[in-house]
C-alpha positions in Angstrom: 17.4 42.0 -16.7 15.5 39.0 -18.6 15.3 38.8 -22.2 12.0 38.6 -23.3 11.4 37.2 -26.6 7.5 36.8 -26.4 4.5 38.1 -25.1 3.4 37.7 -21.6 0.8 35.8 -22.9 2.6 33.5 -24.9 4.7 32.7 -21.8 1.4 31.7 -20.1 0.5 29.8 -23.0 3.4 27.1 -23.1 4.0 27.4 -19.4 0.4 25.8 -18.9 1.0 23.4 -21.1 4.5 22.7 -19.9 2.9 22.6 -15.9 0.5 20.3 -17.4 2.8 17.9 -19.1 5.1 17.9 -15.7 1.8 17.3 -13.8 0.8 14.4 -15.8 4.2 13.0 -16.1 4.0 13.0 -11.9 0.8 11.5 -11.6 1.4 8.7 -13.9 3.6 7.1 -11.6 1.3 7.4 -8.6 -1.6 5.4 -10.2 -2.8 3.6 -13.5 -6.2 4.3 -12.5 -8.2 6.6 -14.9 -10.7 8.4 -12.5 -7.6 8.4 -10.2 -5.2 9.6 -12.6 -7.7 12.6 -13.7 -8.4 14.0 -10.3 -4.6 14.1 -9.4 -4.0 16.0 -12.8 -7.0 18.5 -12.0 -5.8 19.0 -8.5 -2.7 20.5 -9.4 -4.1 22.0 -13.0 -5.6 24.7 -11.6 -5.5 28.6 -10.2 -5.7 28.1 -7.1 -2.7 25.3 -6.6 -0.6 27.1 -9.3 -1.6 30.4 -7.0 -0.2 28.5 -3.7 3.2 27.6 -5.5 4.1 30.7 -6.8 3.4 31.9 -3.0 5.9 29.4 -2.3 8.4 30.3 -4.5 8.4 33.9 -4.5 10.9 34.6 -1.9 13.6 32.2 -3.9 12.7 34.3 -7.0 15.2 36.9 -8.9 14.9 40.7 -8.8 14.0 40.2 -12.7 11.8 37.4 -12.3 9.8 39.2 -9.3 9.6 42.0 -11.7 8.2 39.3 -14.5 5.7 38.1 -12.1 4.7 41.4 -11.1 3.7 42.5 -14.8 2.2 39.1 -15.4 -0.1 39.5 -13.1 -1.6 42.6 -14.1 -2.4 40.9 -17.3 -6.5 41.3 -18.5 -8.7 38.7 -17.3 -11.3 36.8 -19.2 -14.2 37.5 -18.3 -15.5 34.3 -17.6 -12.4 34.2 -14.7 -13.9 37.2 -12.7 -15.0 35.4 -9.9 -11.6 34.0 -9.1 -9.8 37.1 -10.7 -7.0 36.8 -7.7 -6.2 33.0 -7.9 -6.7 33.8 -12.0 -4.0 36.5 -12.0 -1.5 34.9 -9.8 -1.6 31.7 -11.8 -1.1 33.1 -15.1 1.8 34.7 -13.5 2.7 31.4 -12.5 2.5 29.8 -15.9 4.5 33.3 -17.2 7.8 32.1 -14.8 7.1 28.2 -16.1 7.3 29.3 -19.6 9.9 31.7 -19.5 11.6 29.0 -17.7 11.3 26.8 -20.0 11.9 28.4 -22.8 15.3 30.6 -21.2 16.6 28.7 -18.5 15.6 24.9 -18.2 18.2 24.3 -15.3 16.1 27.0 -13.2 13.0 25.2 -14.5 14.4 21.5 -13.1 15.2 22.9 -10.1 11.9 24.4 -8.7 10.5 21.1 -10.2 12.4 19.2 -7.7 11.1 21.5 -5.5 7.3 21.1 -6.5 7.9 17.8 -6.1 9.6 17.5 -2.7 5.9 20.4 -1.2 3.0 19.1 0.5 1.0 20.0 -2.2 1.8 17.2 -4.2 2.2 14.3 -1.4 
């Protein structure tokens, strides 16, 4: 079983701003371009793209960190996120893993970063 030291929320809170930072630190070396740089960083900073990898990653997930997601994404929605609510949910659960990650187990973290890395989605 994981240890959980936080919140589900809180996970979500510093995974999004740990996707973010890895994100950025991507983009950087694609283009020095501004408008470039900001549309490459918004592409990926989003539900739906953060929805997509956790689809991605799911079946390489734990029994525990399935059961993390799982709760994750039955967290409450702001309102103002109702109109997306699936994409919403699944990419908080997203930024849940990311920050648990990060926070517990930074080897698992690196290596589904090299794996972000090496998808589609980010060619």
């Amino acid at each position: 079983m994981l240890h959980e030291y936080l919140s589900l929320k809180n996970y979500a809170h510093i995974g999004d701003a740990i996707w973010e930072v890895f994100v950025r630190n991507y983009v950087i070396y694609k283009t020095s371009n501004s408008k470039q740089l900001h549309k490459m960083t918004t592409d990926r900073v989003n539900a739906t793209f953060q929805m997509n990898l956790l689809e991605l990653i799911t079946p390489e997930l734990t029994i525990d960190e399935l059961e993390l997601v799982k709760r994750a994404r039955n967290l409450p929605i702001p309102i103002g996120r109702r109109s997306i609510q699936h994409d919403y949910r699944l990419a908080t659960a997203f930024e849940v893993i990311i920050g648990y990650w990060y926070l517990h187990d930074k080897d698992r973290l690196k290596k589904f970063e090299e794996k972000f890395k090496s998808t589609e989605f980010f060619n």
